[in-house]
C-alpha positions in Angstrom: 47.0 7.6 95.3 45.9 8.6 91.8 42.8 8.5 90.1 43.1 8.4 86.1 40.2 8.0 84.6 38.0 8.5 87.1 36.1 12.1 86.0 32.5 12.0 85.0 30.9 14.0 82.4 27.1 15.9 83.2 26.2 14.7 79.7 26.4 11.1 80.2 23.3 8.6 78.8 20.8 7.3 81.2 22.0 4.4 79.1 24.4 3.4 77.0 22.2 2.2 74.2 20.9 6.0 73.8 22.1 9.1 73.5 21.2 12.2 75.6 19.5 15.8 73.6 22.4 17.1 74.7 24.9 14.7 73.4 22.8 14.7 69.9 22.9 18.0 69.9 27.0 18.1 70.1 27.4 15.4 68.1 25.4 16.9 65.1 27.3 20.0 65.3 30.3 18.0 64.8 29.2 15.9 61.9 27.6 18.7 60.1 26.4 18.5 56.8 25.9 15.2 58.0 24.3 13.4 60.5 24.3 10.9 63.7 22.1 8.1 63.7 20.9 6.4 66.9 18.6 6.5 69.1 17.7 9.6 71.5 16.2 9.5 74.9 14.1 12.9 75.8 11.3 14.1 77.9 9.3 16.0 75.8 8.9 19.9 77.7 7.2 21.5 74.5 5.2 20.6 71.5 4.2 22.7 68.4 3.1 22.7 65.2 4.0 24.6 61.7 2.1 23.3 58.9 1.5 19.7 58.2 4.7 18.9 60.5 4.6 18.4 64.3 7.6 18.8 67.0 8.1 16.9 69.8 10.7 19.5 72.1 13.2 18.7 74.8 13.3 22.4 76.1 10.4 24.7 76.7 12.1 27.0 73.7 12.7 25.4 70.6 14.8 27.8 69.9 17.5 27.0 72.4 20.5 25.3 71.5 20.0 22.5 73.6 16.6 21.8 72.3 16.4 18.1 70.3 13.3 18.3 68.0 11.8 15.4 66.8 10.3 16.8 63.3 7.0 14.3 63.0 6.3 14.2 59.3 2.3 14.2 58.7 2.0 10.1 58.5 3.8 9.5 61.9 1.7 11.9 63.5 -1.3 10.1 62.1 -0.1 6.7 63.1 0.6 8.2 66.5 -2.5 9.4 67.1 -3.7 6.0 66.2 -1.9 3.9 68.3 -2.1 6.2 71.2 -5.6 6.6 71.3 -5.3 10.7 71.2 -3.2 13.9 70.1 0.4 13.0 70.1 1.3 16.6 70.7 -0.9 16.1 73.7 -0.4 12.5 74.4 3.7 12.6 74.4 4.0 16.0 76.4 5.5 15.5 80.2 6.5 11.9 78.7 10.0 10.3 78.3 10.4 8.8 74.8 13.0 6.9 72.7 13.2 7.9 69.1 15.1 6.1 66.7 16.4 8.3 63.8 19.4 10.5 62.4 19.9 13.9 64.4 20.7 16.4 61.9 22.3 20.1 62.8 19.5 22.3 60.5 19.4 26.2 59.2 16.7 27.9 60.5 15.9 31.4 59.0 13.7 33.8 60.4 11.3 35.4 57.9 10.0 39.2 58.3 6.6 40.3 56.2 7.1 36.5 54.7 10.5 37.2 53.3 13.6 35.3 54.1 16.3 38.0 56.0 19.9 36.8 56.7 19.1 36.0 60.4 19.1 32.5 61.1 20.0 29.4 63.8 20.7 26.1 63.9 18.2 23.6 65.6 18.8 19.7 66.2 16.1 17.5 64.6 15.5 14.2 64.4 12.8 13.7 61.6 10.5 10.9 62.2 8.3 9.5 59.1 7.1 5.9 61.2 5.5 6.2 64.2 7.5 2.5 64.9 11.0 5.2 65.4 9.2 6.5 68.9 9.3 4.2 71.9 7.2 6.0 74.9 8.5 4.9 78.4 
């Protein structure tokens, strides 16, 4: 009896109509410059800021490789706030969301004493301008 066909990958989508942080993730690395647009299905484990920008986190570490970061410019997290009656960073943590957007393999370089050094890695964002790209579940 044979069974072609029949293997299962740990990485696939809840649903087909999204993709998974970690299938973003792997498919950003491969089109790199460029990105994948679609739309990504995450809970959201970690939340930050840096500046006017906000980040939505599918690991506890943005850092890690696996992590999808949804990059909220200044207006989405304003709308957000709005139509969610609170702190998005607050608001979306612990919650499963949808975003629609482009994941984009980006350069991140660590600074020392405010100065760029050659030490850098690469982090998955999605950025979101429109608080209509987000879908909470």
């Amino acid at each position: 009896m044979a069974f072609a066909g029949c293997a299962t990958s740990g990485t696939a989508p809840v649903d087909a109509r999204w993709l998974a942080p970690a299938q973003a993730v792997q498919l950003a690395a491969d089109a790199a410059p460029r990105g994948v647009k679609g739309v990504f299905a995450l809970q959201v484990r970690a939340t930050g800021r840096q500046g006017e920008m906000a980040y939505l986190n599918s690991e506890t570490d943005y850092r890690d490789q696996r992590n999808l970061s949804i990059a909220l410019e200044p207006q989405a997290v304003r709308q957000l706030g709005e139509r969610l009656g609170a702190d998005p960073l607050e608001a979306l943590k612990g919650r499963r969301i949808l975003v629609d957007g482009e994941a984009r393999r980006t350069t991140i370089v660590f600074y020392a004493d405010g100065v760029a050094t050659d030490k850098y890695y690469y982090q998955t964002q999605v950025r979101v301008t429109r608080a209509e790209q987000i879908t909470v579940q």
